[in-house]
C-alpha positions as CSV (number, residue, x, y, z in Angstrom):
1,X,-60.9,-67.2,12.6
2,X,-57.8,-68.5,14.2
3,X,-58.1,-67.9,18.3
4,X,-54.9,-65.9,19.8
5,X,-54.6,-67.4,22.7
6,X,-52.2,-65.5,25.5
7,X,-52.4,-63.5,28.9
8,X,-53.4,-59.4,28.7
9,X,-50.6,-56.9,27.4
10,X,-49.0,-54.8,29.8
11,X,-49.2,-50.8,29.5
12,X,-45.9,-50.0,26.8
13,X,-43.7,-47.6,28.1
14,X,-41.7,-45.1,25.8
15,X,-39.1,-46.1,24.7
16,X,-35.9,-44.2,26.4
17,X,-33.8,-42.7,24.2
18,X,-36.8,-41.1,22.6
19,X,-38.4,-40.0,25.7
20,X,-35.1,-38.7,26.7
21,X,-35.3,-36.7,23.4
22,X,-38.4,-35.1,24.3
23,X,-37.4,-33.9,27.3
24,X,-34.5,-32.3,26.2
25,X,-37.0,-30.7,23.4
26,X,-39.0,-29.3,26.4
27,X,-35.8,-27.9,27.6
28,X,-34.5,-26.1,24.8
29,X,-38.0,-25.3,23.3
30,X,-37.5,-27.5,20.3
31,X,-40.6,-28.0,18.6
32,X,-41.4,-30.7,15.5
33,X,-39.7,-28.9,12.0
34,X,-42.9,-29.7,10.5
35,X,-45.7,-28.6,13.1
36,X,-48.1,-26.4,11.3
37,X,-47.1,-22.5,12.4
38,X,-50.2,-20.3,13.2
39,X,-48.9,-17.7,11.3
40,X,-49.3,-19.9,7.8
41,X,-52.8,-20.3,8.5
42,X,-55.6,-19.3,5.6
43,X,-59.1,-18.7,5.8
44,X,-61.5,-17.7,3.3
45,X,-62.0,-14.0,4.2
46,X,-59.6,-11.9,5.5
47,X,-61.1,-10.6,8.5
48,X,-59.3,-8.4,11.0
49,X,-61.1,-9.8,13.6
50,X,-60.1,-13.5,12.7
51,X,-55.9,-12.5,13.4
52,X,-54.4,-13.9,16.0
53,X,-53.3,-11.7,19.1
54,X,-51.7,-12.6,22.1
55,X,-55.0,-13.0,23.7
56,X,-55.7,-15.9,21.5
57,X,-54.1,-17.7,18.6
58,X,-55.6,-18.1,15.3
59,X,-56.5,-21.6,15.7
60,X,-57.5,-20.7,19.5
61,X,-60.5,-18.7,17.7
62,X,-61.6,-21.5,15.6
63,X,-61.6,-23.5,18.8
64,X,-64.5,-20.5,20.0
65,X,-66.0,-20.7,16.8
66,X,-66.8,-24.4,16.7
67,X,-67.7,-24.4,20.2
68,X,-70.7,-21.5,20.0
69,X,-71.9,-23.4,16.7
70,X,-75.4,-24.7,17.4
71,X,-74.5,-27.6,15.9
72,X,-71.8,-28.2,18.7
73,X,-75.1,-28.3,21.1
74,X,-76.3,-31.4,19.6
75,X,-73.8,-33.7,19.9
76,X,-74.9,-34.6,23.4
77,X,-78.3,-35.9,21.9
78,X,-76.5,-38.0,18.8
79,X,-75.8,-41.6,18.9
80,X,-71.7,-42.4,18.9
81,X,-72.9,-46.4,18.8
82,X,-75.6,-47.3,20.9
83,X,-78.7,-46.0,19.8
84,X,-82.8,-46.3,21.3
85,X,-81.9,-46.2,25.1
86,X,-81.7,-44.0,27.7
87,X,-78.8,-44.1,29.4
88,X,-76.6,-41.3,30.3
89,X,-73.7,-43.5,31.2
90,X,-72.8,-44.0,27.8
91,X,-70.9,-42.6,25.4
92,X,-72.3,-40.0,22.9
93,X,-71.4,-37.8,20.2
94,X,-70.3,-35.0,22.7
95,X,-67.8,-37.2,24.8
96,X,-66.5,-38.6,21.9
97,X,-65.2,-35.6,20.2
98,X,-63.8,-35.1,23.8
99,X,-61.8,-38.2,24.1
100,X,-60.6,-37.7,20.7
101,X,-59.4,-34.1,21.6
102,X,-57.7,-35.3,24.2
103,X,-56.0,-38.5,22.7
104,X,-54.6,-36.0,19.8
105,X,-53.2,-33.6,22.4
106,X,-51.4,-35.7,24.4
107,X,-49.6,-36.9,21.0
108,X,-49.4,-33.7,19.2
109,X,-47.6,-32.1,22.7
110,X,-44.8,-35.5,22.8
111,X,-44.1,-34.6,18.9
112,X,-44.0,-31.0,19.5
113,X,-47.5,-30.5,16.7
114,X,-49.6,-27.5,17.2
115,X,-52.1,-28.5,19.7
116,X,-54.5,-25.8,19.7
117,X,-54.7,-26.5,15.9
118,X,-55.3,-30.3,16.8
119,X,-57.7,-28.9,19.5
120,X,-59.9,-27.6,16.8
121,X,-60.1,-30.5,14.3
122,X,-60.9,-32.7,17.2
123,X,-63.8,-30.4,18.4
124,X,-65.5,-30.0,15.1
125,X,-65.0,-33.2,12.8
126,X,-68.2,-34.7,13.8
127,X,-70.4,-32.1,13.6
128,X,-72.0,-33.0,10.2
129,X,-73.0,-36.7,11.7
130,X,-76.1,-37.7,11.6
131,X,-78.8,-39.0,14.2
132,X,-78.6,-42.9,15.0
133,X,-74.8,-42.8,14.4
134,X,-73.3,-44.6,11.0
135,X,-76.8,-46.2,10.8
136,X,-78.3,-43.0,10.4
137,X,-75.8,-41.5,8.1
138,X,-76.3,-44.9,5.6
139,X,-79.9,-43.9,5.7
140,X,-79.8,-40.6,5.0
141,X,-77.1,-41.2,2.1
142,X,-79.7,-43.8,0.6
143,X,-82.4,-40.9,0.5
144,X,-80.3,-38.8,-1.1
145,X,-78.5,-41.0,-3.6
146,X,-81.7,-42.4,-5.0
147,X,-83.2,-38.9,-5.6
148,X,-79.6,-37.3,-6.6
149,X,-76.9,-40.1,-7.1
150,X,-75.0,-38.0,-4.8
151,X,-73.5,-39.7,-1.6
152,X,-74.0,-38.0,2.0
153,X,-70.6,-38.2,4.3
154,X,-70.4,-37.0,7.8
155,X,-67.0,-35.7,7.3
156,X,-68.1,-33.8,4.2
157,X,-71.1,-32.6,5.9
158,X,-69.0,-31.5,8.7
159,X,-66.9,-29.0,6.4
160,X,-70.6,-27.8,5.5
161,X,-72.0,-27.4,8.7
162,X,-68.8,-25.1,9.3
163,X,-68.0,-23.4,6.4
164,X,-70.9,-22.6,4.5
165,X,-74.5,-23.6,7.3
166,X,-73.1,-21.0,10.1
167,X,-70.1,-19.4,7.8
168,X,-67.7,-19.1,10.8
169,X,-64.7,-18.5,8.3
170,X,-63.0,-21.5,10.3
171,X,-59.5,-22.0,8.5
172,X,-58.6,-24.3,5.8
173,X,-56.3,-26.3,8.2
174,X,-59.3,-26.9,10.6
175,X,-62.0,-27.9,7.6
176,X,-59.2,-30.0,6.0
177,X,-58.4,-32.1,9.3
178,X,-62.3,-32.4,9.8
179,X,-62.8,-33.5,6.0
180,X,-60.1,-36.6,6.4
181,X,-60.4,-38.0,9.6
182,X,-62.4,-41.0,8.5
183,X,-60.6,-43.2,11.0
184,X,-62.8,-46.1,10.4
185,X,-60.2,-46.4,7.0
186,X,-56.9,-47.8,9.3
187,X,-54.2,-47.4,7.8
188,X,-50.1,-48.2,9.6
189,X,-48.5,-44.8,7.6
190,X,-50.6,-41.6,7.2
191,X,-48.3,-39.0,5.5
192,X,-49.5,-35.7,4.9
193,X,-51.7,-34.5,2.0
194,X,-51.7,-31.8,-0.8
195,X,-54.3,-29.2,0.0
196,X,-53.8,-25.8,0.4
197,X,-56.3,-23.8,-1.0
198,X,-60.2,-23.8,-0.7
199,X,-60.3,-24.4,-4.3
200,X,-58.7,-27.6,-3.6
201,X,-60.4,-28.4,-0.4
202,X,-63.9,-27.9,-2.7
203,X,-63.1,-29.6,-4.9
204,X,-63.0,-32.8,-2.6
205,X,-65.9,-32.2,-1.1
206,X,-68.1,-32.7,-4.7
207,X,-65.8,-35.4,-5.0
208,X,-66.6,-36.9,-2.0
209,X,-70.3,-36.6,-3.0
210,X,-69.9,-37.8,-6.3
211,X,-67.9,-40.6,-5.6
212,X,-67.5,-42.7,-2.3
213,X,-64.4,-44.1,-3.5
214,X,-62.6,-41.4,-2.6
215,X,-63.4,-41.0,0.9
216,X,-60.6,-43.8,1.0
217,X,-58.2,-41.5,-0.7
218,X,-58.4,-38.3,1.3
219,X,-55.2,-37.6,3.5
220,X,-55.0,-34.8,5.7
221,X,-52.8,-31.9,5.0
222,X,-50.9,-31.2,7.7
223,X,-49.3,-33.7,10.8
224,X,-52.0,-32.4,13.1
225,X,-54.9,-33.6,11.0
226,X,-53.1,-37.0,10.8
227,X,-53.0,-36.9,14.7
228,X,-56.7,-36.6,15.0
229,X,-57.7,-38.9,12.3
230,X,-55.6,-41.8,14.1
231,X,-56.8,-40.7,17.3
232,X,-60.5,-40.8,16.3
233,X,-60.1,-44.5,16.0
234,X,-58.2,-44.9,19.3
235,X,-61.2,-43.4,21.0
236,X,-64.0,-45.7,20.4
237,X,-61.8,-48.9,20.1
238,X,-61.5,-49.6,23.5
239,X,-64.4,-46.8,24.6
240,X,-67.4,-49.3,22.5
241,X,-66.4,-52.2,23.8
242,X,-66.6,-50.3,27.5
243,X,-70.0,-49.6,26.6
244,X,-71.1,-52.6,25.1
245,X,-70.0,-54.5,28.2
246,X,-72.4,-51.6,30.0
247,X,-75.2,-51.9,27.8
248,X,-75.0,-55.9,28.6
249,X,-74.1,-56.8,24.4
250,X,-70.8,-58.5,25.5
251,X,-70.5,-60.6,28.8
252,X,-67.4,-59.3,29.0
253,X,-63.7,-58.9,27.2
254,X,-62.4,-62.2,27.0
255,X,-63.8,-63.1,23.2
256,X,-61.3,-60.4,22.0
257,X,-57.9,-61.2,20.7
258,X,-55.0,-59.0,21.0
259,X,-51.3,-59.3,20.6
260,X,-49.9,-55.8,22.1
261,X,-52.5,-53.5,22.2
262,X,-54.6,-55.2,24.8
263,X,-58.1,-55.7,25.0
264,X,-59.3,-52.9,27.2
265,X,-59.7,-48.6,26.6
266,X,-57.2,-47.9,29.4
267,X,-54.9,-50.7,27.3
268,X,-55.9,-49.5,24.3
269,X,-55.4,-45.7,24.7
270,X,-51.8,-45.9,26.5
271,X,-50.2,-48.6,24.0
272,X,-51.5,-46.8,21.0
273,X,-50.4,-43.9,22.2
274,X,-46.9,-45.0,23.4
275,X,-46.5,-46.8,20.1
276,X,-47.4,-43.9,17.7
277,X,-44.8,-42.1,19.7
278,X,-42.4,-44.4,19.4
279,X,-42.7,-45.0,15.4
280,X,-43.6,-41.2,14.8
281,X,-40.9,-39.0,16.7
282,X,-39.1,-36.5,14.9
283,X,-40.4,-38.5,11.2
284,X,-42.8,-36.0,8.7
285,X,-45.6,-38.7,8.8
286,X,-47.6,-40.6,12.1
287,X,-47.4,-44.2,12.4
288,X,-47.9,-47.2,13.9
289,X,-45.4,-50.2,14.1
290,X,-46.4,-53.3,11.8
291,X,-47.1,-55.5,14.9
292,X,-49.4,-52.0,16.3
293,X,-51.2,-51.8,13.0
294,X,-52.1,-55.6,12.3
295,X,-53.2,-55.5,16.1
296,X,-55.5,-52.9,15.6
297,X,-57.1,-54.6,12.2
298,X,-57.7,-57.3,14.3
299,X,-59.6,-55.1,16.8
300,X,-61.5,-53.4,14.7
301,X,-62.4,-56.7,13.1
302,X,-63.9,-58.1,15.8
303,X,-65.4,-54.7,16.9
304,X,-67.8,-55.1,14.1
305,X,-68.4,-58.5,14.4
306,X,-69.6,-58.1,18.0
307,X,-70.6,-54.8,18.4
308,X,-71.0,-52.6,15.2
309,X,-72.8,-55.0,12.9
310,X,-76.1,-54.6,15.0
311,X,-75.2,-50.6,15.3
312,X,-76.8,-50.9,18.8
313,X,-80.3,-51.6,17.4
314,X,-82.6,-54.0,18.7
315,X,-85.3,-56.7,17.4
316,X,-85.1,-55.2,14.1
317,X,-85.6,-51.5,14.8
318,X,-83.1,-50.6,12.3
319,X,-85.6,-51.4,9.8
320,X,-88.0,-49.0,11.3
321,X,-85.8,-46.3,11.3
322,X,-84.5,-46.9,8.1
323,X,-88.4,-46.5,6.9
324,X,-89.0,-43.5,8.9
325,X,-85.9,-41.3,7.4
326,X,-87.9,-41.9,3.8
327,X,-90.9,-40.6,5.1
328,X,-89.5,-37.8,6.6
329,X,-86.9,-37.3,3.5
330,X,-89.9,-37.1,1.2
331,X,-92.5,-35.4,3.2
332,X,-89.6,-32.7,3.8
333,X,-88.5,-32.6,-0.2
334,X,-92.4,-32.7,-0.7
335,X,-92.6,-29.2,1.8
336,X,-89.2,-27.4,0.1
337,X,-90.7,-28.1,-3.3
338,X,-94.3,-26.7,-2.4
339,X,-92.3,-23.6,-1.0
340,X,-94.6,-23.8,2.3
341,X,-93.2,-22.1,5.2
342,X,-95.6,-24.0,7.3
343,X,-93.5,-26.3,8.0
344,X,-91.0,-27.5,10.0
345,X,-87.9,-27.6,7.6
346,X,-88.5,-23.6,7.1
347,X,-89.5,-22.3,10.5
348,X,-87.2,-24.8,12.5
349,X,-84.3,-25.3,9.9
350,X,-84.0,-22.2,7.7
351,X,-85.9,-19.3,10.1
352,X,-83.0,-20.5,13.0
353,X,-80.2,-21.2,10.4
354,X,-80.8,-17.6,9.5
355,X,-80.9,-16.5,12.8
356,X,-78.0,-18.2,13.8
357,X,-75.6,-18.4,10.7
358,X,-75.4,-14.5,10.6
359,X,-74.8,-14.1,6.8
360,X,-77.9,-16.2,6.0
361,X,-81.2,-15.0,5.2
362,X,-83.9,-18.2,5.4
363,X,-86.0,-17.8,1.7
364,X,-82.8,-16.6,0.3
365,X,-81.3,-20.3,1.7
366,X,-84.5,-21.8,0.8
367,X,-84.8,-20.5,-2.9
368,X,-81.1,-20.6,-3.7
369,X,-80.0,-24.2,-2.4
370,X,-81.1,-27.4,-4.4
371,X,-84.2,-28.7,-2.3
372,X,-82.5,-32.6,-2.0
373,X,-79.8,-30.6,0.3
374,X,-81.7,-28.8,2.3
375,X,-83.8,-31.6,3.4
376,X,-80.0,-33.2,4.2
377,X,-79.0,-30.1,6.2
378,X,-82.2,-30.3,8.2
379,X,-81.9,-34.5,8.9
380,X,-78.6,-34.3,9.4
381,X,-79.0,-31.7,12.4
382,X,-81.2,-33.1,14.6
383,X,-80.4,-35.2,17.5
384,X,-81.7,-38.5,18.2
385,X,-85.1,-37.6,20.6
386,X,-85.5,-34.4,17.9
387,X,-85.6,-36.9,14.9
388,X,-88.4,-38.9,16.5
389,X,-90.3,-35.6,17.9
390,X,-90.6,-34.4,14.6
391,X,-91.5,-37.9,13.1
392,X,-94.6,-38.0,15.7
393,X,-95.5,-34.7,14.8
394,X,-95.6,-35.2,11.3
395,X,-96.8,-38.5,10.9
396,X,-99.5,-38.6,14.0
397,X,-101.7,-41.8,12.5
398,X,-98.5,-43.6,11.7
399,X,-98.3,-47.3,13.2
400,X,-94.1,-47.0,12.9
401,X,-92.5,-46.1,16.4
402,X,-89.8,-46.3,18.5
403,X,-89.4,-47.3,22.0
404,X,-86.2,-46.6,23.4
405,X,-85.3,-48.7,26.3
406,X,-85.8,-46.6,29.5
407,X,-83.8,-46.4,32.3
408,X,-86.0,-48.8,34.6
409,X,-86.4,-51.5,31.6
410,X,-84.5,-53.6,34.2
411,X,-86.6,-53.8,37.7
């Protein structure tokens, strides 16, 4: 690959006629024509206690919705990248959904976008991701596909976790946003998609299962949802290679290329940012500039070559794990099949789901949901360390481990 060779980008400023239009936008009140009013929002049920008030907003409840999910409790024990160490200084699940939140605001509030709405999609899109990160997420879609020729999707899993697992009659603009965010697809234009009822929005989650092609094809719905899904990808471009430089992977920065966008987060974030300003003001779609979006390729390029291709694993450990999600898949199919409530993926998946869901009772879940899903819905749940407990557990003679690097691996 042909080297770029030149000195570090600068931080981009704003450029001044358009920052000038923002602050008079501040002044007058001015919002964007085509920010996503609360008032248009639709949910499945139409529950009185779901309307907005002055105490909170409509998309200010699905904010406390997703938030007191269970589910939102586990993304502090799920791999973002770096998976099989102990280290607290690195970036999980949790603080990514953070830093994506907070990325999307900052834009949505320049562009005048509904930022609690933004708030939301950023809080909850991850929540149907796996343990071990994307790793885990191939692995479980392998065990599934081979049994069902069905795909699993952390995106799609997330609208399940949401909208059917705890039934928290989150709003279609919310489930939408989380279902198209994919930012790993890059793309310099993302205009707004076409869904605006639940029929639609189901049917592109069994599409999404059927089919992984169409992943690709999904476009959020509203400006908001566009925000997020761009900003996912600003998040952990700059954030991984901070951690991979923590975790010792890279020696450093200067094997990256870059023509504007620089090579670290602090460089990343603020010229993204600036630039998506700059090429999205007062437009009905969020962009980059050419230069911005060939920049970025090229980031996320190398990104993989040096830090996503090993996922984080070490001296072939992925292997392991790989073998370990089969056991546990078919042990766990072997259990729903047998209809014992022995075991774990009834009296810690569907006894707690029931408990916690509100509107679900666990042998009604059980006998009522194809047994190839519920096995997902229980994998797809657990955190990292619980994924491992539950291996020991069930698999006590087995000779497959795995030894996370602790935190005094180095003395």
């Amino acid at each position: 690959m042909e080297r770029i060779a030149m000195t570090e980008p600068g931080y981009l400023a704003l450029d001044p006629e358009i920052a000038q239009a923002i602050e008079d936008d501040r002044r007058s009140g001015r919002l964007h024509p085509q920010r996503f009013r609360d008032e248009d929002v639709v949910r499945r049920e139409c529950n009185p206690h779901d309307d907005a008030t002055l105490l909170r907003s409509a998309f200010a409840r699905d904010i406390d919705k997703i938030v007191n999910i269970p589910a939102y409790n586990r993304y502090a024990g799920k791999t973002q990248v770096f998976s099989l160490v102990e280290n607290d200084d690195i970036c999980r699940r949790g603080l990514h959904v953070q830093l994506v939140s907070r990325i999307a605001r900052n834009i949505g509030r320049l562009l005048g976008l509904n930022c609690e709405l933004i708030e939301a999609i950023a809080l909850g899109h991850d929540l149907g991701h796996t343990p071990f990160g994307h790793a885990g997420e191939r692995f479980l879609s392998k065990c599934y596909h081979e049994r069902t020729g069905r795909y699993f999707n952390h995106n799609v899993h997330s609208v399940r976790v949401m909208d059917v697992l705890y039934r928290r009659n989150v709003s279609l603009q919310v489930l939408d946003g989380a279902l198209c965010h994919n930012g790993e697809f890059a793309q310099q234009v993302l205009r707004r998609g076409e869904t605006s009822t639940f029929e639609q929005l189901d049917a592109n989650v069994d599409a999404c299962a059927s089919n992984e092609a169409v992943i690709k094809t999904l476009r959020p719905s509203t400006l908001e949802g566009c925000v997020v899904r761009l900003s996912d990808m600003i998040a952990y471009l700059g954030k991984d290679r901070d951690d991979a430089v923590a975790m010792g992977v890279l020696d450093g920065l200067d094997g990256f290329d870059t023509r504007i966008i620089g090579r670290d987060n602090a460089r990343i974030i603020n010229n993204l940012t600036v630039d998506v300003i700059n090429n999205s003001y007062g437009r009905s779609q969020i962009r980059m500039s050419e230069a911005a979006f060939e920049d970025v390729k090229l980031a996320k390029r190398q990104n993989y070559e040096r830090i996503y291709n090993t996922e984080g694993w070490r001296a072939g450990s992925g292997n392991v794990v790989s073998e370990m999600f089969e056991e546990m898949y078919e042990r766990l199919l072997s259990d729903v099949i047998a209809g014992d409530e022995r075991s774990p993926v009834y009296l810690h998946h569907a006894v707690k789901l029931a408990a916690r869901s509100r509107s679900i009772d666990a042998r009604e879940y059980m006998a009522n949901t194809e047994p190839n899903q519920i096995v997902v819905d229980y994998l797809a749940s657990m955190t990292d360390r619980y994924f491992m407990a539950l291996y020991r557990h069930l698999f006590p003679e087995s000779k497959q481990h795995i030894i996370a690097e602790g935190y005094c691996a180095d003395l």
